[in-house]
Structure formats: C-alpha cells, structure tokens
N, C-alpha and C positions, 0 to 999 in steps of 0.2 A: 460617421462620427457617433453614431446613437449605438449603434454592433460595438465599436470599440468601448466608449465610457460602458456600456452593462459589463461588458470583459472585465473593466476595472472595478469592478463589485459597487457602483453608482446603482441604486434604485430608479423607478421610471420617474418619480417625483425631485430626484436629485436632475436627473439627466436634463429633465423639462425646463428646470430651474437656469441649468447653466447653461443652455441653447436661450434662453431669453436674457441671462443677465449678459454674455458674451456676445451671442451674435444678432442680439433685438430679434430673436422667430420663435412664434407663439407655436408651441410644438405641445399636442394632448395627452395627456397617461396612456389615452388609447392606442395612440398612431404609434405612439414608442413600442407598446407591446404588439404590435402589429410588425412593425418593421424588425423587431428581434425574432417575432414568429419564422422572419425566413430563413433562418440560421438551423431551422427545423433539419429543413430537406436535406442540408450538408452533414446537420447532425448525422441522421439515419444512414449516408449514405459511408462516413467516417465509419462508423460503429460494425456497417459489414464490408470492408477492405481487408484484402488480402492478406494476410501476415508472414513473416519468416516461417521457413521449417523448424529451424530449431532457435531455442533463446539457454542461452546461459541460465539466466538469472530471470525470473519472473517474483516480484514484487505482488502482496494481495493484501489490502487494507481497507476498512469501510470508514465513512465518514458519516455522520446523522445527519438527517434532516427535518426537518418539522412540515407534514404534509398532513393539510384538510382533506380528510377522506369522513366527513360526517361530523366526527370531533378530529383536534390537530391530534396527531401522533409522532412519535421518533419516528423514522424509517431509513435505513441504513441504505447509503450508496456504497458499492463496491467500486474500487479502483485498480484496476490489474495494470502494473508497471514492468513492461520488461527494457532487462539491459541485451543489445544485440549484439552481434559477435563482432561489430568493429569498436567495441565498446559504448555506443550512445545512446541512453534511452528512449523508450516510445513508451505512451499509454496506447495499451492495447484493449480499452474498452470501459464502460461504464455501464452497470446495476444497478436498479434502485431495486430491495429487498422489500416483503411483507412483514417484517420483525422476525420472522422465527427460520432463520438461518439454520439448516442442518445440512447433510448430506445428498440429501437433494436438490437444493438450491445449490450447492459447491459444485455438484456435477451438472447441472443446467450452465452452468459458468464456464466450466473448461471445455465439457462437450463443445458448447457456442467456440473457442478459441479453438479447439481441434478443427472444427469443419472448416475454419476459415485458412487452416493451413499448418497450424501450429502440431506439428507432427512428434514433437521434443520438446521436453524441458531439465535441464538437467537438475537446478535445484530450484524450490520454490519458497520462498518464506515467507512467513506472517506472524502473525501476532496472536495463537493458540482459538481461531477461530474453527469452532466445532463443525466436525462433517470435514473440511476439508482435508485434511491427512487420508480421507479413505477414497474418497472422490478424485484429488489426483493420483491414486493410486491405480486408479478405478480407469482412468482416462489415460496417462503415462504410465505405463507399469514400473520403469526405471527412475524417475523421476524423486527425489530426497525431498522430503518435507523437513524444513529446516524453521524450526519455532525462534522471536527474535529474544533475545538474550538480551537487547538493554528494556524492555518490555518486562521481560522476566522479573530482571534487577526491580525496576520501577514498581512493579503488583506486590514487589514482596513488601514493600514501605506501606503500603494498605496497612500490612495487617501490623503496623513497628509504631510506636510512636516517636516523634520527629528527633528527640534527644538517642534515639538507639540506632539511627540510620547510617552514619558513619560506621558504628562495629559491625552492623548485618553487612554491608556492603563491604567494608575488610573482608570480616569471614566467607562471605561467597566470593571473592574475588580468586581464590585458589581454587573452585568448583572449576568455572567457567575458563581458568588461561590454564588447565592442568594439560599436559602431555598428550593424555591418551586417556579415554574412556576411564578406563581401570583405579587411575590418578584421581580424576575427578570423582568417581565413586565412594575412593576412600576418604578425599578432603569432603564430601558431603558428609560424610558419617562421623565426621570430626566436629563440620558445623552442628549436627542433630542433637549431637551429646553436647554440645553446650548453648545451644538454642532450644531444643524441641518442646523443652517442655514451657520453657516460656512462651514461643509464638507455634504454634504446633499447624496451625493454618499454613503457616510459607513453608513449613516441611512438607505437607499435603500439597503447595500447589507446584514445587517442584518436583514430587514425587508425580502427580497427573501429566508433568508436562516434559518429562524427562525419555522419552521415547522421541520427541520432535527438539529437546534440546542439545542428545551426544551429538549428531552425524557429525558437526561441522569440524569435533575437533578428533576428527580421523582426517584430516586437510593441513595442509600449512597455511603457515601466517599471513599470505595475501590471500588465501580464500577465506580465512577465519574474519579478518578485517573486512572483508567486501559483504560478509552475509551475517555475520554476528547481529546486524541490527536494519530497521526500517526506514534510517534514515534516509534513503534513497527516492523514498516515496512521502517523507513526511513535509517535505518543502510543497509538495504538490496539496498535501492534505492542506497546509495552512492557508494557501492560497483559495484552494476550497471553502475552508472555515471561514473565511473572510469573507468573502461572495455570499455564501447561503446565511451567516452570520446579518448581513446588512437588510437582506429581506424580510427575514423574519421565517414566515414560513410560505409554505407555496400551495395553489389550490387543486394541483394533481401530479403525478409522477412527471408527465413530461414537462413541465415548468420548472422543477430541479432539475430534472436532467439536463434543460436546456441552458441553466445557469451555469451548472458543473463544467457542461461544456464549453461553455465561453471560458468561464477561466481558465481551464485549462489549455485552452488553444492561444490563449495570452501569454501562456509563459516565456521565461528568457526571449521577452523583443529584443534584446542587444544580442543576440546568439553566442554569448562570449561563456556563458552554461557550458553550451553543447560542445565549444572548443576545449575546455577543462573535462568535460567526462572523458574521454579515450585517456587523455594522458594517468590518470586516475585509475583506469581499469586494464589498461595492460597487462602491470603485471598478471592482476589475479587472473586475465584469460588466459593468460599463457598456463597459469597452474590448472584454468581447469582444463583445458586441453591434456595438459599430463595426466591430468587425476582421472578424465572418465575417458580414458583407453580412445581418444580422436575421436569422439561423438560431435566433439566443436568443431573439427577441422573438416569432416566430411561433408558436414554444411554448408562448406564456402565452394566444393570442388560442383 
C-alpha cells in the first residue's frame, strides 16, 4: 500500500496521514522512506535489462528537478521512450543529469542503451537538446535525428507577443506540412521577408534548428504524424511533473530517481493505453519499414 500511494505522487506525510485516517495504523516518515527504499533494488536492476535490437522510434526528453546537492538546484532527468516494432512503448531508461548536458553526456546515454542491446535506432527525436544529434550519430551511424516541430512552433511564441501568435503560427504552418525540403525552404523565405525583421530571433532559432527539422518531411504522412512531435513521451513527462512536483525537491539523485521511477511504473493500471498504441502505430510501422529499406523487419526474423 505505502510502494503504490508514493506511485501516486502522495508524499511520506500524506501516505502517514491516510494509513492512520483509513486504516487506524500509526505508520512514521521514517518507516515510509524505508519501505520505498526497497523499490531501490528493482530500480537498479530495471535500469540494466536487456533491450530490443532495434526500436523504430526512440523518444529523448528531460524533466527538472530540484535536488539539495549543498544548495537546491535544477537537475534535469533524462527520459528515453521507445516505441517497439509491435508498436507499444517501453521506457527504456532514466538519467538524472549535472546541468550542463552536452555531447558527452548524450553519448554516456545511448552508449549505456547500446551495450544493453540496442544495436538500431532508426529515428530519434527530441526537443533540440544540445550534443545530442552528434552523439547519436556517434553511436548509431544511420540513425535520423528528428528535432520536434510542435516544440519548434511553441519556442517560436517566446520570442511573438501573444496578439501575433495566430499569424506566426499561419505563416509557419506552410514551413512545416511543405512537400519536400525544397517547398518548405521557399515557404521559409517567404515567412523571413515578412517576419524577419520584426521577430528576427525565430528566424535564428529555425535557422539553428533546421538541419534536425527537414528529415521528417522526405517521409509520408503517417511517418510525419508519428514523429512531428513529443507527444508520445509528454503524458509520461506530466505524470513525472506531478510526482516530483508534490515533493518539492529531493536530498540526492537517487531519491528522484526513485520517484521517477515509481511513477512511471504506475502508468496505465487499466492497460487499455497499451491496447490503443499498436492500433495507433501500424500504419506508420509499416511506412517505416518501407522507408528504411527492412531495417524494421529484419529485427523480427
């Protein structure tokens, strides 16, 4: 009972509360965090389990957290979400990061997901998080870094103020559903000349992020719809935010990680999720199977 309510992002102080107001048993801050401690050992041994050879789709997003290391600081957890080739997701792992995420940390990240089996990936996306594009290049050499496009849309409203976001969002919306690279090249330069000199920032930050924004639309319409964005991983993120949200912050890495991980091993109790992903993801596996020359299907033989 005490393993499941922390699942539900209950603190030890809540959990205490409702073991005495429900069941009359004087239950301590202490004994709670003692008895979540064993959720450790499962942790550690989740974290190095085997993986697929190859994933379609690998998902890479971080979530903050507030961890006492002297003073409280941000500290980003990393979430790698893949979708498998029967189409149903897995969390294939968790990171809590030192702040300063670069290229070495990205490759510390997928290295660890290589040795554990993960031999392919065919596309990977995120949310223009630095080091990574060189790092899975570094580890998967075929592997497409695919930057998320409603992320993109979203960073560009930064720099707009709130009465201008409906024409930015018009105007880019022929960037991003153009044909073919070439299409979308020219509809940028369309937006440029009559944006750029107003917001000259979201020309810069799609011009930065436009090397991880084409690939996806050299693809059809169910690959473009399955990767265009991080919603795949963002339901996981809130469920996160929730959890590490109620505690506040935590007094070392393994204390978040241990949170993280309870929520996340709570997801979809009703499993009626994981019966909606497949039907969801067919078609786009069947595109990608056409699109990377049976790299998906050789996985299954």
């Amino acid at each position: 009972m005490v393993i499941s309510l922390s699942a539900e992002a209950l603190t030890t102080g809540e959990i205490s509360a409702h073991l005495a107001e429900v069941y009359g048993t004087e239950v301590s801050w202490q004994t709670i965090s003692t008895i979540t401690d064993k959720v450790v050992e499962c942790m550690v041994e989740w974290q190095n389990r085997p993986l697929d050879p190859v994933y379609p789709v690998v998902f890479i997003d971080a979530v903050h957290v507030k961890i006492r290391d002297g003073q409280v600081a941000n500290r980003p957890v990393c979430v790698a979400l893949g979708v498998i080739t029967e189409g149903h997701r897995d969390i294939l792992g968790l990171w809590v990061g030192d702040g300063g995420e670069g290229a070495k940390y990205w490759l510390h990240v997928l290295t660890e997901l290589c040795n554990r089996g993960v031999a392919d990936v065919l596309m990977l996306v995120c949310d223009g998080l630095t080091g990574l594009p060189d790092a899975a290049t570094t580890v998967w050499p075929r592997t497409v870094v695919q930057t998320c496009v409603v992320h993109l849309l979203l960073n560009s409203f930064r720099y707009a103020p709130r009465q201008d976001w409906a024409q930015v969002a018009k105007a880019l919306k022929p960037v991003y559903t153009a044909p073919t690279e070439a299409a979308a090249s020219e509809r940028f330069t369309e937006f440029t000349t009559t944006w750029g000199t107003r917001y000259p920032a979201i020309i810069r930050l799609w011009d930065t992020a436009w090397a991880e924004f084409v690939p996806f639309l050299a693809f059809d319409i169910e690959i473009r719809k399955a990767i265009c964005t991080t919603n795949a991983i963002e339901s996981v993120n809130a469920r996160i935010r929730r959890a590490v949200k109620a505690r506040g912050h935590f007094p070392n890495d393994q204390a978040a990680l241990k949170c993280v991980y309870l929520a996340v091993t709570s997801l979809d109790p009703t499993r009626t999720g994981r019966r909606r992903w497949p039907m969801r993801w067919k078609p786009a596996l069947n595109a990608f199977d056409l699109a990377f020359d049976g790299r998906l299907a050789a996985s299954r033989k």
